[in-house]
Steps between C-alpha positions, in 0.01 A plus 500: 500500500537736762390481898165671391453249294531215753310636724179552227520125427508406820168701601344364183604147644321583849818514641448721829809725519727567813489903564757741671226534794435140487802301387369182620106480354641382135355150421429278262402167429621216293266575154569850545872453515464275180282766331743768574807271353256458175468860476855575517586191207226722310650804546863389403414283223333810330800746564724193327272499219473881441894458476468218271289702239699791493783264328426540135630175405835303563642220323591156671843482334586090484168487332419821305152503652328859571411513842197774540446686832140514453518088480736514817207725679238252432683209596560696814136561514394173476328551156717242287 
């Protein structure tokens, strides 16, 4: 997630920016703030799961168990 990023969730959270002309109009209230901090869960809980299902498989050694990324990615998800 990169500063470009940030700053698109925070628009799409109402979130009125500060700006190099006027550093001091940013503002924001409480449910934006929270809205903003949901977003940003969001956004890194899918980049952990894209990383999860590009792991094939691995194999939880005490137990012998195959451990599937695309399982890992939905538990990430929320869709267990």
């Amino acid at each position: 997630m990169d500063r470009e990023d940030i700053e698109r969730m925070a628009r799409e959270a109402g979130i009125r920016l500060p700006t190099e002309r006027f550093p001091a109009l940013g503002s924001f209230t409480l449910p934006e703030l929270m809205h903003f901090s949901d977003l940003i869960a969001a956004a890194e809980r899918e980049r952990n799961a894209k990383i999860a299902e590009e792991t094939v498989c691995d194999t939880h050694l005490p137990t012998g168990v195959r451990i599937y990324g695309t399982r890992v990615a939905k538990a990430i998800r929320g869709q267990v």
